[in-house]
N, C-alpha and C positions, 0 to 999 in steps of 0.2 A: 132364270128370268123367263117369264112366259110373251108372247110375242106383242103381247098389247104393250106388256112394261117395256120390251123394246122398243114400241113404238116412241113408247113416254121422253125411255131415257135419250132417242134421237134425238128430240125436240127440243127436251133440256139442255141437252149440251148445244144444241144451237144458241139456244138463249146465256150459254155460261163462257163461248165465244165470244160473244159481243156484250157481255153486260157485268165484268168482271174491274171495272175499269174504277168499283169500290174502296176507297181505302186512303190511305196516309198517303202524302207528299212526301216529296226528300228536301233535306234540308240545303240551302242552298251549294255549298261548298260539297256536298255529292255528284255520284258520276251514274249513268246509266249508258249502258256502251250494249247496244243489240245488234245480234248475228253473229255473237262470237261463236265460229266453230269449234271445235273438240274431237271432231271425229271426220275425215274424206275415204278410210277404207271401202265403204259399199258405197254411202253417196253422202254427201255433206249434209252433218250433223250439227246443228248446233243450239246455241241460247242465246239468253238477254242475261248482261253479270250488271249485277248492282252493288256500287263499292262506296262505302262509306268514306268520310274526308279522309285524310293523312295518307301516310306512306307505309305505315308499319303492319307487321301483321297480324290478320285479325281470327276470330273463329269465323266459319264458313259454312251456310247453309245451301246443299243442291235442292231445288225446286222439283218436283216432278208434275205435270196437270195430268190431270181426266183429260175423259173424253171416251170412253169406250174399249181403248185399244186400239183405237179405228180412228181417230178422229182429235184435234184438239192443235193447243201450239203453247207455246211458253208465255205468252201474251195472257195466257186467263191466270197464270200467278204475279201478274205484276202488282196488287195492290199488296202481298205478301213480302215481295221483291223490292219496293219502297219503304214497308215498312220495317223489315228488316235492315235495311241499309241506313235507315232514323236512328234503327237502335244500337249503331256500331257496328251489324255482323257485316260481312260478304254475302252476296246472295248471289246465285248462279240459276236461273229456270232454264233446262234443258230439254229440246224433243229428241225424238225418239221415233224406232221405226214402227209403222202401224201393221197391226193383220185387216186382211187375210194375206196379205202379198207377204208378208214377215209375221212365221206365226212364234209361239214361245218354245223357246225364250232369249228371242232376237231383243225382246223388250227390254229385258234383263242385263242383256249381254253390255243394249247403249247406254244404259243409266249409271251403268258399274263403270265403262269409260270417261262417261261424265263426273263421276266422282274421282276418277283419278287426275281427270285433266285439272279438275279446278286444285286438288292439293297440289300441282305443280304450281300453281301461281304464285305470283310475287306477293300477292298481299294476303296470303290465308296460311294458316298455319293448320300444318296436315295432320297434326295428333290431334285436331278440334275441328271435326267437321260432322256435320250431323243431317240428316235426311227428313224433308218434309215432302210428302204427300199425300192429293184428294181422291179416292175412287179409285180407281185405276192405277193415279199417279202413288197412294196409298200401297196398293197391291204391292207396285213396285219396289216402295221404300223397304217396304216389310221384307221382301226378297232378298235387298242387300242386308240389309240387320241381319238377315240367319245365315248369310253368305251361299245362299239357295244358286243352283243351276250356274257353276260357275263357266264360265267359257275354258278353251280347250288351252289360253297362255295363265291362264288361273287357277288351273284346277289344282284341288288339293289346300290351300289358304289365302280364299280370296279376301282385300281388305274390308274390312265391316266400317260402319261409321261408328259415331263416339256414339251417336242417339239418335233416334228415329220420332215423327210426329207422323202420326196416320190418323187421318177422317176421313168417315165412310167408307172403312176399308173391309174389299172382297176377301177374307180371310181361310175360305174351306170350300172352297167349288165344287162340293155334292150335296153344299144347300141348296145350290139352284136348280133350273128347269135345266135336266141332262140332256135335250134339244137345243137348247135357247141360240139363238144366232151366233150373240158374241162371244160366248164361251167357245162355241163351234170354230169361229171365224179364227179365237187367238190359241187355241190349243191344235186345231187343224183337224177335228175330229167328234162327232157327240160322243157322251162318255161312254156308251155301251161299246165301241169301237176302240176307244183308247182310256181305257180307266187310271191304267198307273200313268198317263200323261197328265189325266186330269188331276192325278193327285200330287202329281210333282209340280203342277203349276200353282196349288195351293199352298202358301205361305204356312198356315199352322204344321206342317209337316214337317217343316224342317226347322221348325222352332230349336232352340236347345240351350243350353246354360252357359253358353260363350254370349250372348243377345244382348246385345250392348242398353243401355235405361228406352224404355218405348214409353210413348205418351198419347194413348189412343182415344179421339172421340167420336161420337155417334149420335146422331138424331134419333129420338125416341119413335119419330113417327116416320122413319126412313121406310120407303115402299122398294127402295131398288134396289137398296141392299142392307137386308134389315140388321137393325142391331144384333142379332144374335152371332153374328161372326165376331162381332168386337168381343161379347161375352166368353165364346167359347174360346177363343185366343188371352183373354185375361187370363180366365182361366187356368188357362195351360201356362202362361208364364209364370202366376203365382205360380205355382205348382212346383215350376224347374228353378224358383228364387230368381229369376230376373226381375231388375225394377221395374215397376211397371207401374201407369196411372189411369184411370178410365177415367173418362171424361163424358158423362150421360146428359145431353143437351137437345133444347126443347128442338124441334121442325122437321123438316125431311131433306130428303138427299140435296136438294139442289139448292133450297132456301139457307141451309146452316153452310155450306161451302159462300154461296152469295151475299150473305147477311150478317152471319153471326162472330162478330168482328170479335166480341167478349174470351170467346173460346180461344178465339185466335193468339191472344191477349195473353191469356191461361199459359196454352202452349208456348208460348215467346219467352216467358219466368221460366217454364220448366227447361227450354233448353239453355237459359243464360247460368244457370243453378248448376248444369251439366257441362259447362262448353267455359264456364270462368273462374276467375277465383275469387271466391265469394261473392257469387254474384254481381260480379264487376268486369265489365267489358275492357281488359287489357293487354 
């Protein structure tokens, strides 16, 4: 990213803080229970769980937001987090530690805990848990999908989810400006200083045919992070036979996270299709 588009994507995600608040209601007899933590190791971690009525268990979607790496709260997926919980899932939006102060793959480390905390829960069923992220929170989904950068009580077979949904996702970090702030901020280094850092924080790398179904989409007119990462990670999954779907949709980074409820939509089939039996929520 060049420093003007940092300027940009500050700004945006200020506006994706407060203007997020787009989307479905819950149905009455639903639950929205915020702050649940997951994690007190370094410093209290946690989310907003959105649970559908009953008492049985359900499949389970972890939220991840943008924002940078730097920036954001669980609060910009709650119109994901309501409507997923309309549709029968469990829904969990979890934060996460930000760089510079926690660089990668601190990121990594809390989102894989958050996917573990929620298959402990009483109402989700742990063979049916699937990963949605925007931006960043994308990055991250894609991370756990290849069981990328596992921590030191993981290592060796960390759990992958059943399916991943990533829009606008940063997918090879030597497309950008090997300067650029944020990259700097969340790797800890520009890339001429740490290259195999930069490329291990890049998802396509550790792609591989264990990759549970991905369901990826991109705005054609994305300036911040252009469609070509979504391309070149298709790509590569055809390639290795994982399921895979692209999802090529009209606007740019901030507008198609903010607006394009349709894709959302898309995405919500593709994981009920993956996560039930016969596409029936039971």
């Amino acid at each position: 990213m060049t420093r003007a588009t940092s300027r940009v994507t500050a700004l945006c995600f200020a506006v994706l803080l407060t203007g997020c608040a787009i989307g479905s209601g819950l149905p009455e007899d639903a639950t929205v229970l915020e702050n649940q933590p997951y994690s007190e190791a370094e410093e209290a971690l946690g989310g907003d769980l959105y649970l559908p009525a009953g008492n049985d268990r359900r499949p389970a979607v972890l939220l991840i937001h943008g924002g940078g790496w730097r920036n954001g709260n669980p609060g910009q997926m709650a119109h994901l987090g309501r409507s997923l919980a309309s549709d029968g899932f469990v829904a969990y939006s979890a934060g996460y530690r930000f760089a510079p102060e926690h660089t990668h793959p601190a990121q990594v480390e809390d989102v894989r805990k958050a996917m573990a905390w929620l298959a402990r829960h009483e109402r989700v069923d742990p063979d049916r848990i699937a990963v949605w992220g925007y931006s960043a929170g994308a990055h991250l989904a894609l991370m756990l999908a290849f069981g990328a950068e596992p921590d030191a009580a993981d290592r060796g077979q960390p759990e992958r989810p059943a399916a991943v949904v990533a829009g606008g996702s940063p997918t090879d970090f030597e497309r950008f400006d090997p300067n650029g702030r944020l990259l700097v901020n969340l790797v800890g280094a520009p890339r001429e200083d740490d290259r195999d850092g930069w490329r291990r924080a890049s998802p396509i790398h550790w792609a591989d045919r264990d990759s549970p179904p991905i369901y990826l989409y991109h705005g054609r007119l994305d300036r911040v992070v252009d469609i070509g990462h979504s391309e070149v990670l298709y790509a590569a999954l055809t390639d290795l036979g994982v399921p895979v779907e692209f999802d090529e949709v009209s606007w740019g980074h901030f507008w198609v996270f903010l607006a394009n409820r349709s894709v959302e939509r898309r995405a919500t089939s593709f994981l009920r299709s993956i996560l039930t039996d016969a596409g029936r929520l039971e």
